[in-house]
MOPAC internal coordinates of N, CA, C and O (Angstrom, degrees):
PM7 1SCF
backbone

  N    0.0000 0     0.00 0     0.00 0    0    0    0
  C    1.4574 1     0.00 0     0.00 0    1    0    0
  C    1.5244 1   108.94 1     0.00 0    2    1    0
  O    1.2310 1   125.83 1   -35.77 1    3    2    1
  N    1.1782 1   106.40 1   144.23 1    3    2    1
  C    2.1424 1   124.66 1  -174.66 1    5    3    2
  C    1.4264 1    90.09 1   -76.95 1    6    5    3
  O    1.2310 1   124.15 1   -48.24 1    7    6    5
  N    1.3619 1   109.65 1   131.76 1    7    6    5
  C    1.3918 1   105.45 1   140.58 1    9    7    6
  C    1.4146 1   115.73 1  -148.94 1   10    9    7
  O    1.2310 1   113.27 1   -17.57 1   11   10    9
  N    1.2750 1   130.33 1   162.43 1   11   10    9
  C    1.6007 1   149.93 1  -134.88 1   13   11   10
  C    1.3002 1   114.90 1  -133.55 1   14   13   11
  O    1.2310 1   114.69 1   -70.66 1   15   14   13
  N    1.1991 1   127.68 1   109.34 1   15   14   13
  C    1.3626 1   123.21 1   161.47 1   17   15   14
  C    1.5500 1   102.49 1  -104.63 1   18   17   15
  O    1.2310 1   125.60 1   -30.89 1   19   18   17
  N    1.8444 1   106.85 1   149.11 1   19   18   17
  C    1.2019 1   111.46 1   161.00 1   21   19   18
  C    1.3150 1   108.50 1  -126.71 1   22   21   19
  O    1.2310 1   130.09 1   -34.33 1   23   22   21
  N    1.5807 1    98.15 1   145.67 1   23   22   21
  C    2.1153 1   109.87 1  -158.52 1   25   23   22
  C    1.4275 1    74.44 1  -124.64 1   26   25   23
  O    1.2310 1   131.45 1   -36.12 1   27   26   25
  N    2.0061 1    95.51 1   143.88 1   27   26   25
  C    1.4453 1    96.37 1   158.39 1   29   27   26
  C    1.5983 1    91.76 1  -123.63 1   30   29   27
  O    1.2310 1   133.31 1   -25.93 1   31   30   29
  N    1.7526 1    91.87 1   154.07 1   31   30   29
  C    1.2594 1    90.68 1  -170.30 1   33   31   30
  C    1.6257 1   105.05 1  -139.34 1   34   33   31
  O    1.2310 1   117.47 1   -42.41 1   35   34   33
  N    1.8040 1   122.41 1   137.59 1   35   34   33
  C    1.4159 1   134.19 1  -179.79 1   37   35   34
  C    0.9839 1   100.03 1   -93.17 1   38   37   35
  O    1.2310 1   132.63 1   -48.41 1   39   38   37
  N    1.7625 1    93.21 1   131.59 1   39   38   37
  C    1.8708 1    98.55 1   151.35 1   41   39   38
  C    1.8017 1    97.81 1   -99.06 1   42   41   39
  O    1.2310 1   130.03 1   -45.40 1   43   42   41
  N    1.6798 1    98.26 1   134.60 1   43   42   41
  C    1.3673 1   113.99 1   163.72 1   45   43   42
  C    1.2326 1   106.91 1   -77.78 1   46   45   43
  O    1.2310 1   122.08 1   -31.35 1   47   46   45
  N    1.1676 1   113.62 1   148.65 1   47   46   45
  C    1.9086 1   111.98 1   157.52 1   49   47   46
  C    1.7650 1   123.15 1  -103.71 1   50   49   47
  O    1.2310 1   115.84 1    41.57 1   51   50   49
  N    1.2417 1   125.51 1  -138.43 1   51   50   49
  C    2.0002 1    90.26 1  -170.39 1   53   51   50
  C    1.6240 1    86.99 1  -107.34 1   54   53   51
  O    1.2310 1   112.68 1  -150.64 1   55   54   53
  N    1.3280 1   131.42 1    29.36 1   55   54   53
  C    1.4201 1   126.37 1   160.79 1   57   55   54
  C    1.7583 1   115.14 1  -106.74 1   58   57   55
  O    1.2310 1   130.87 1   179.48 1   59   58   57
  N    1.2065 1    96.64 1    -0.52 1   59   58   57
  C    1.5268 1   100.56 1   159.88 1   61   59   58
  C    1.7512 1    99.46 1    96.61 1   62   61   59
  O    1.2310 1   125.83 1  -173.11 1   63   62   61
  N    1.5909 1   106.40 1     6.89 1   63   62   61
  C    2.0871 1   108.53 1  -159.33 1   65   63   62
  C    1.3204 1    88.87 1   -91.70 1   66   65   63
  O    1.2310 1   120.56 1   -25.52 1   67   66   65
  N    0.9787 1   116.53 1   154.48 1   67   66   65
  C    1.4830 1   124.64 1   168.32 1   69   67   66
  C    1.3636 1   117.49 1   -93.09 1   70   69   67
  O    1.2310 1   113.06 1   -58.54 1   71   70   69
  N    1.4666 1   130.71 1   121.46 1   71   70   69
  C    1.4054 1   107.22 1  -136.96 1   73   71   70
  C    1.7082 1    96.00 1  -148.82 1   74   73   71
  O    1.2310 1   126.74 1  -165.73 1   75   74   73
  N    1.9275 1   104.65 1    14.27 1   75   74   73
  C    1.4214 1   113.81 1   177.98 1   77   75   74
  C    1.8072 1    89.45 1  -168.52 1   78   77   75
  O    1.2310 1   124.08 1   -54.81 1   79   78   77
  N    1.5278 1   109.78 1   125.19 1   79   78   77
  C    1.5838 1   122.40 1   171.01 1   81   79   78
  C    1.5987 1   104.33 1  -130.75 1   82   81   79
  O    1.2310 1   130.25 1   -76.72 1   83   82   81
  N    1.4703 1    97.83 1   103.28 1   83   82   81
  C    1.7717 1    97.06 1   162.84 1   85   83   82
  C    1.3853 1   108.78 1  -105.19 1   86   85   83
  O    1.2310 1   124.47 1    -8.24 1   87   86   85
  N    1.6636 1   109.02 1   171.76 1   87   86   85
  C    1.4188 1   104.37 1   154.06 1   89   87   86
  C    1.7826 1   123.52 1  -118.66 1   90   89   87
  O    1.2310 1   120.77 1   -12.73 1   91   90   89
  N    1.0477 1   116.13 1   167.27 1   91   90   89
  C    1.6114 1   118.48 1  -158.81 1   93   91   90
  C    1.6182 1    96.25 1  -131.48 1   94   93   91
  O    1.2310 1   133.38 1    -8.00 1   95   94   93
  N    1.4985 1    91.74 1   172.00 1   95   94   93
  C    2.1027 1    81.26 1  -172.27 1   97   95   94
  C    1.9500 1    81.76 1  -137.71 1   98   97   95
  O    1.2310 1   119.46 1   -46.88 1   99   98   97
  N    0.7805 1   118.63 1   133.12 1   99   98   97
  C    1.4150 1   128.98 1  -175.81 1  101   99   98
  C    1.9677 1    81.54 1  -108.40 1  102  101   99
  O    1.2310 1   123.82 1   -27.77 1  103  102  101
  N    2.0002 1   110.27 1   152.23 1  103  102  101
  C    1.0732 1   125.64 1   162.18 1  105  103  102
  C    1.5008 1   116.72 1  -137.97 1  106  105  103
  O    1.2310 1   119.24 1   -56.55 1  107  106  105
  N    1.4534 1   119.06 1   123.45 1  107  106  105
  C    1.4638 1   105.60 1   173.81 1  109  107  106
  C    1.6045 1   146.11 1   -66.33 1  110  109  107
  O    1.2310 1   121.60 1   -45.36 1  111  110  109
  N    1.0844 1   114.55 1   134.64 1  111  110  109
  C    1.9502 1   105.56 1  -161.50 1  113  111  110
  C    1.4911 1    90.55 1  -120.76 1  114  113  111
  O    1.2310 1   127.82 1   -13.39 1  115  114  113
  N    1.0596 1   102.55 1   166.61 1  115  114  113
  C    1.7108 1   129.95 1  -156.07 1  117  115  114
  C    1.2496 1    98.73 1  -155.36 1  118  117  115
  O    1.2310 1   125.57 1   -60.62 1  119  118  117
  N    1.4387 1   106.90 1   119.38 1  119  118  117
  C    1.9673 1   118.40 1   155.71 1  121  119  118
  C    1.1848 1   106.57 1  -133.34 1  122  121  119
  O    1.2310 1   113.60 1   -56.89 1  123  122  121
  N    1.4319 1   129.72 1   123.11 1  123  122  121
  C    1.3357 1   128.94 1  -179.45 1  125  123  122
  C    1.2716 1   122.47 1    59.60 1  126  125  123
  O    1.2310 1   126.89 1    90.85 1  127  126  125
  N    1.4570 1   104.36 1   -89.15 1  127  126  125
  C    2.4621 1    95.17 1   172.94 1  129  127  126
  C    1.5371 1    67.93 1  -148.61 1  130  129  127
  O    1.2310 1   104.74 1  -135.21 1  131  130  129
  N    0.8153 1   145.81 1    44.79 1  131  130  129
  C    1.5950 1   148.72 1   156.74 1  133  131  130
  C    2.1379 1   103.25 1   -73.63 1  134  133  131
  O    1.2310 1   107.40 1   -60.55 1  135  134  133
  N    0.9141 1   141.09 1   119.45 1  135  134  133
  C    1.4489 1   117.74 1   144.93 1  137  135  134
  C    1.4640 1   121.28 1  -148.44 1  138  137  135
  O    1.2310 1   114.16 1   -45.53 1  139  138  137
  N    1.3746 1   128.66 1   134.47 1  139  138  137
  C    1.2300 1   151.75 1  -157.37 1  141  139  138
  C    1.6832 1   121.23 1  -137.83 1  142  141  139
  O    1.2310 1   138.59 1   -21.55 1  143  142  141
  N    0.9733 1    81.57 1   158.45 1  143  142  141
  C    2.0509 1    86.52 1  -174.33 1  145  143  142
  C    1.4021 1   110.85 1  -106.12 1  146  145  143
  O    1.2310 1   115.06 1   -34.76 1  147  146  145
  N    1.1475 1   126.98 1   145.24 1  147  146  145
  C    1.7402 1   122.05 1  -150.07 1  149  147  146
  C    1.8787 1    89.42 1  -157.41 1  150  149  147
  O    1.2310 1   114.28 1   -47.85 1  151  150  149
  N    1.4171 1   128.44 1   132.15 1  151  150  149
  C    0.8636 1   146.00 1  -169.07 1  153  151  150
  C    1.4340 1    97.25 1   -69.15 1  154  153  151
  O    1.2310 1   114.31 1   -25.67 1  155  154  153
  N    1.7595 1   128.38 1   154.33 1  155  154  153
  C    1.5334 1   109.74 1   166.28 1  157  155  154
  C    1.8216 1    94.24 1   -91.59 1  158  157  155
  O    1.2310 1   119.72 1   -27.82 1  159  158  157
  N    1.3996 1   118.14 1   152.18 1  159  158  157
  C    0.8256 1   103.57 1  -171.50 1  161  159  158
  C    1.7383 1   104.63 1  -128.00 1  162  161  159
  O    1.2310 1   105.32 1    39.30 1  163  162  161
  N    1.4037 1   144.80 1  -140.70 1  163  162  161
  C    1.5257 1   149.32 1  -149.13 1  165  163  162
  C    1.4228 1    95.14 1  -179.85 1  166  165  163
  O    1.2310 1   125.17 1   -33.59 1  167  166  165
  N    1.4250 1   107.68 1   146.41 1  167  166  165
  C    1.7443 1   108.94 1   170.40 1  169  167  166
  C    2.0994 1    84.12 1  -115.64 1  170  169  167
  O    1.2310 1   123.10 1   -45.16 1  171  170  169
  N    1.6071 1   111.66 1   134.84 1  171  170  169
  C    1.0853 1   134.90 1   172.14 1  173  171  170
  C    1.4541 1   103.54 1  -100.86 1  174  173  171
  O    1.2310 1   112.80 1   -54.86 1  175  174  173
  N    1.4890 1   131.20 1   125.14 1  175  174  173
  C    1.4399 1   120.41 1  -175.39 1  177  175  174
  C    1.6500 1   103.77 1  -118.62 1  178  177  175
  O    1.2310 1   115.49 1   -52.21 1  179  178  177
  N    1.3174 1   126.16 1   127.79 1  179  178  177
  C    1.6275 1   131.26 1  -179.92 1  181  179  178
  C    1.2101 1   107.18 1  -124.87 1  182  181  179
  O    1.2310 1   118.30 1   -22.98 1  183  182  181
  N    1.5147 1   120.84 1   157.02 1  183  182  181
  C    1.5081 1   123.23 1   167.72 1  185  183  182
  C    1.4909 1   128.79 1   -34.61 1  186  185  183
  O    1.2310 1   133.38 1   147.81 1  187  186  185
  N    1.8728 1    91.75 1   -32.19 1  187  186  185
  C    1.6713 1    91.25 1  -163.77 1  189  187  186
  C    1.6740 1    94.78 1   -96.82 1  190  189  187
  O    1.2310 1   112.58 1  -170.26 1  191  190  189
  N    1.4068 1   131.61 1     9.74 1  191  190  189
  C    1.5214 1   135.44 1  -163.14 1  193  191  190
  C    1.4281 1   117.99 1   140.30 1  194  193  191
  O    1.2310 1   131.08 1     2.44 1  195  194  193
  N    1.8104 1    96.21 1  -177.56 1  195  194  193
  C    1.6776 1    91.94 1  -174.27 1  197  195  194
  C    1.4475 1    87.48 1  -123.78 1  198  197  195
  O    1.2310 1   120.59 1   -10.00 1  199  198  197
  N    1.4196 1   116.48 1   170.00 1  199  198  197
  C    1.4588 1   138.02 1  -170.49 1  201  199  198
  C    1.4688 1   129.25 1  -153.36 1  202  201  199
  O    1.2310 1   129.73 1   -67.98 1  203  202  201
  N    1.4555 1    98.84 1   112.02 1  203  202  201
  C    1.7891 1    95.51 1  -161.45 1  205  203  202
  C    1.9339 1    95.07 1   -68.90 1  206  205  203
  O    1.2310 1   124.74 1   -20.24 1  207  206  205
  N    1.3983 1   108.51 1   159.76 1  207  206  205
  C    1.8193 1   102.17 1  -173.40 1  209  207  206
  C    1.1611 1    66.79 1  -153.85 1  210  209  207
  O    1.2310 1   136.06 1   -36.15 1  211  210  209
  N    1.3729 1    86.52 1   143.85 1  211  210  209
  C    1.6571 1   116.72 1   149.37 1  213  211  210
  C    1.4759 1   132.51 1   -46.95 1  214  213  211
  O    1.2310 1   113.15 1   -32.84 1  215  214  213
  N    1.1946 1   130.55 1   147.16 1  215  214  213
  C    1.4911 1   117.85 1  -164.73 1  217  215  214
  C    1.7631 1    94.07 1   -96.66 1  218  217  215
  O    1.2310 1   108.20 1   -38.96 1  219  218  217
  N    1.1328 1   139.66 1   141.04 1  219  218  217
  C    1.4704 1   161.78 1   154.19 1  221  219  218
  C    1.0358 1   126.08 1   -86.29 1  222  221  219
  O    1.2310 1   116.88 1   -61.48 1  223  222  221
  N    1.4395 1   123.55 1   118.52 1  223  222  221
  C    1.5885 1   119.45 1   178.80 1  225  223  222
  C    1.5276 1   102.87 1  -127.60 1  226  225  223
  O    1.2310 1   119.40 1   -74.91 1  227  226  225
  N    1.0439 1   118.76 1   105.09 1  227  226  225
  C    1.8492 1   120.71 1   171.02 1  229  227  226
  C    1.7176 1   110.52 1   -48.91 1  230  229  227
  O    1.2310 1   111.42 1   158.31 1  231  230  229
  N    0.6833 1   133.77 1   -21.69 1  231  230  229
  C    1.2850 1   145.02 1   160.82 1  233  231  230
  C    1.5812 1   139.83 1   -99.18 1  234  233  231
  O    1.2310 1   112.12 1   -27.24 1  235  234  233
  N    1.3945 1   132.48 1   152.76 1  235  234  233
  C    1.4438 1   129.56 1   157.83 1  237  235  234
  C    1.4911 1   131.45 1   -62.07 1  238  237  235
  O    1.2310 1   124.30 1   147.94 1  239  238  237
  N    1.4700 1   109.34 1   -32.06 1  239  238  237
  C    1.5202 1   122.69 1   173.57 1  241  239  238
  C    1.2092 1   111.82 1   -78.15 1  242  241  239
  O    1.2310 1   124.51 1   131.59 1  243  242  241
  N    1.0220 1   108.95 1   -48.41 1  243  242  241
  C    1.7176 1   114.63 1   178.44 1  245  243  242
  C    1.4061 1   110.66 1   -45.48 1  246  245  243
  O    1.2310 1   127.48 1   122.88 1  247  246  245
  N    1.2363 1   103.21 1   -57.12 1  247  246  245
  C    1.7711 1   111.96 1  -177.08 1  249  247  246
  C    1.2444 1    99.38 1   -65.87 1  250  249  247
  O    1.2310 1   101.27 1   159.98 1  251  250  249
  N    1.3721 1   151.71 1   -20.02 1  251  250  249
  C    1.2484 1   153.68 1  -177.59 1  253  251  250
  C    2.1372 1   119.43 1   -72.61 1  254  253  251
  O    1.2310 1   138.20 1   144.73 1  255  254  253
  N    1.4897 1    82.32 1   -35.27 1  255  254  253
  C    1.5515 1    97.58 1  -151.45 1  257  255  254
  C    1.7513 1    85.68 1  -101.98 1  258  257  255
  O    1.2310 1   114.65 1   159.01 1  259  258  257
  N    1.5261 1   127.75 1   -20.99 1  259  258  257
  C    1.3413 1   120.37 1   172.27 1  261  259  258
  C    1.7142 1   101.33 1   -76.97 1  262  261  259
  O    1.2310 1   116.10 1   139.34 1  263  262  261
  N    1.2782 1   125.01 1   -40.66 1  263  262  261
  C    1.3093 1   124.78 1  -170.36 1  265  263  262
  C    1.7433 1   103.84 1   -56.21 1  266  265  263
  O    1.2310 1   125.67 1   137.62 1  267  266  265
  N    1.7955 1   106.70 1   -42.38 1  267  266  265
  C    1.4985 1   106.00 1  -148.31 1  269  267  266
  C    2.0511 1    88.72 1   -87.73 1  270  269  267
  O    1.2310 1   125.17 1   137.41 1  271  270  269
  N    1.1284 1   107.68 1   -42.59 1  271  270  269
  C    1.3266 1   114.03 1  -176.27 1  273  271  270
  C    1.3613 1   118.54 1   -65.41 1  274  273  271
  O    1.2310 1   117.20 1   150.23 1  275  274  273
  N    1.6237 1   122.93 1   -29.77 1  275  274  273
  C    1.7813 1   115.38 1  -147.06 1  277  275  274
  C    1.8179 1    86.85 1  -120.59 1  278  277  275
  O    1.2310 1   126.46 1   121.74 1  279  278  277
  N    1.6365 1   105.19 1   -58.26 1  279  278  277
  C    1.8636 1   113.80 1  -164.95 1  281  279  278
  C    1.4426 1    90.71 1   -65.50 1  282  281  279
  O    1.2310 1   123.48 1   126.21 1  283  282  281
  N    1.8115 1   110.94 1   -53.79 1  283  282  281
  C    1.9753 1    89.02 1  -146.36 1  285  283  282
  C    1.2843 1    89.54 1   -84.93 1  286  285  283
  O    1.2310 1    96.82 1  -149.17 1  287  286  285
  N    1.2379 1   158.67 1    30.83 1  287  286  285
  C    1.5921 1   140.28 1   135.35 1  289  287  286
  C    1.3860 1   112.70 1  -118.48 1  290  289  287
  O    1.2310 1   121.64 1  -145.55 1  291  290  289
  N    1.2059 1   114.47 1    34.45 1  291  290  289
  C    1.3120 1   123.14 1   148.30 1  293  291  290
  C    1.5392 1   100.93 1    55.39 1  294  293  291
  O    1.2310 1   127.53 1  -124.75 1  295  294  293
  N    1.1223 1   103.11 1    55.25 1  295  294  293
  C    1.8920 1   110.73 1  -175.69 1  297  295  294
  C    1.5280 1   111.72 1   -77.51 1  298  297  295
  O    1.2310 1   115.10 1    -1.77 1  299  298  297
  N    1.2113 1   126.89 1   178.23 1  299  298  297
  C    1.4317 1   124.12 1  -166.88 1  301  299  298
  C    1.6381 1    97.95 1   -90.70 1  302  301  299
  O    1.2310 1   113.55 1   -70.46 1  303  302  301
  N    1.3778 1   129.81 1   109.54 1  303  302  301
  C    1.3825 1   142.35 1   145.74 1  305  303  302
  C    1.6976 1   119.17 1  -101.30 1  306  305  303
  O    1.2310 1   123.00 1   -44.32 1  307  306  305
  N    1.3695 1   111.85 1   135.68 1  307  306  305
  C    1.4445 1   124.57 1   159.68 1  309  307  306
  C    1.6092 1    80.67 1    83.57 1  310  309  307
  O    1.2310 1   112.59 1  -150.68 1  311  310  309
  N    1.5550 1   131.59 1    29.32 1  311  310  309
  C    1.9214 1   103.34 1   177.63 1  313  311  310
  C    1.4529 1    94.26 1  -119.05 1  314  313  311
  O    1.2310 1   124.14 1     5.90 1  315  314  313
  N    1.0578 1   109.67 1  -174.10 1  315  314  313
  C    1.8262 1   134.90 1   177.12 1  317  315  314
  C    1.6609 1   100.38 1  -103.19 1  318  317  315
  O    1.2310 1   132.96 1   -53.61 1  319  318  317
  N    1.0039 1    92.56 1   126.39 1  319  318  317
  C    1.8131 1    88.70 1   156.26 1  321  319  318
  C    1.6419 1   112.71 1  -151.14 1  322  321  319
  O    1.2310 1   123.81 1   -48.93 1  323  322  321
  N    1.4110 1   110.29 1   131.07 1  323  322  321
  C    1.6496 1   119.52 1  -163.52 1  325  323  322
  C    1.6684 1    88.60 1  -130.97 1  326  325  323
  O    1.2310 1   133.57 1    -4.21 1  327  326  325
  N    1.1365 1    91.38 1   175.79 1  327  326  325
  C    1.6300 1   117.80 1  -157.91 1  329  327  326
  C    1.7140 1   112.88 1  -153.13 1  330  329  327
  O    1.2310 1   111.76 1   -43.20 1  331  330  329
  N    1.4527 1   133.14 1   136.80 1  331  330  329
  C    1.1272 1   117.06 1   173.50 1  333  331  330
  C    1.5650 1    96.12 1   -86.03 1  334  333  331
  O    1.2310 1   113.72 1   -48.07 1  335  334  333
  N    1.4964 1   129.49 1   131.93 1  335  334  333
  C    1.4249 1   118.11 1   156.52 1  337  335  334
  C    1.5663 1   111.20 1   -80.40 1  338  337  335
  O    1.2310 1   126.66 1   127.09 1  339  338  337
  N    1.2948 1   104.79 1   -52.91 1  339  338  337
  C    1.7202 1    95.69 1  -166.59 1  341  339  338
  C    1.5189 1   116.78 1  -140.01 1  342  341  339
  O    1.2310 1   115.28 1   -57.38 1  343  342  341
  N    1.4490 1   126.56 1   122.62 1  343  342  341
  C    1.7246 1   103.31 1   174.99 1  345  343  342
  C    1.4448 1   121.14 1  -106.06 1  346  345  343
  O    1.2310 1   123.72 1   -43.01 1  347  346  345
  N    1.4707 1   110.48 1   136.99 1  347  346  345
  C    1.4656 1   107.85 1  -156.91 1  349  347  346
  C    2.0887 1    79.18 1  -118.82 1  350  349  347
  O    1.2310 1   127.33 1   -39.01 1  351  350  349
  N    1.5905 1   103.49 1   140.99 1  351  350  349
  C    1.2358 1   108.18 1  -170.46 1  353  351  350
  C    1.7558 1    95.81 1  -143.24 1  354  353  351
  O    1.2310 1   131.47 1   -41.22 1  355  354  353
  N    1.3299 1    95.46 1   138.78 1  355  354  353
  C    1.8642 1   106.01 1   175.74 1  357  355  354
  C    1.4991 1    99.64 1   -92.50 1  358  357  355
  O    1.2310 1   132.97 1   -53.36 1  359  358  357
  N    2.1901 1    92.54 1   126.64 1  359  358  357
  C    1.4183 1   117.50 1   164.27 1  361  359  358
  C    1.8628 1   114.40 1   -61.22 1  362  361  359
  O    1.2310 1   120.10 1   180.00 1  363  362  361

């Protein structure tokens, strides 16, 4: 069974203010009797490469409603999905 922690986490700046609060969704993984907490994370893709990032939620609900909506029904993350819209063919 999945389960989810969500951490919120401050960046201080060098006056000690907290001056950036996101939230993060931690998921638990299992290998053998191994188990650990592993960030959910995003692939970011750039010219010079791709980059797994952490997922960010400016909010508490937000992070709530991706967990209940996207993880626990196993919704489509990291896939492709295409569609034919229209086929145009020469008489």
């Amino acid at each position: 069974m999945k389960s989810y922690l969500i951490i919120r986490e401050d960046y201080f700046n060098e006056n000690g203010i907290s001056n950036q609060v996101h939230f993060c969704i931690k998921e638990s993984k299992k290998f053998l009797w191994f188990k650990w907490w592993s960030y959910v994370k995003y692939k970011e893709c750039y010219e010079s490469g791709s980059y797994n990032t952490v997922l960010k939620f400016n909010n508490l609900p937000d992070a709530e409603t991706f967990i209940n909506e996207v993880l626990m029904k196993n919704g489509p993350r990291q896939k492709w999905s295409s569609m034919v819209l229209k086929k145009i063919e020469k008489k």
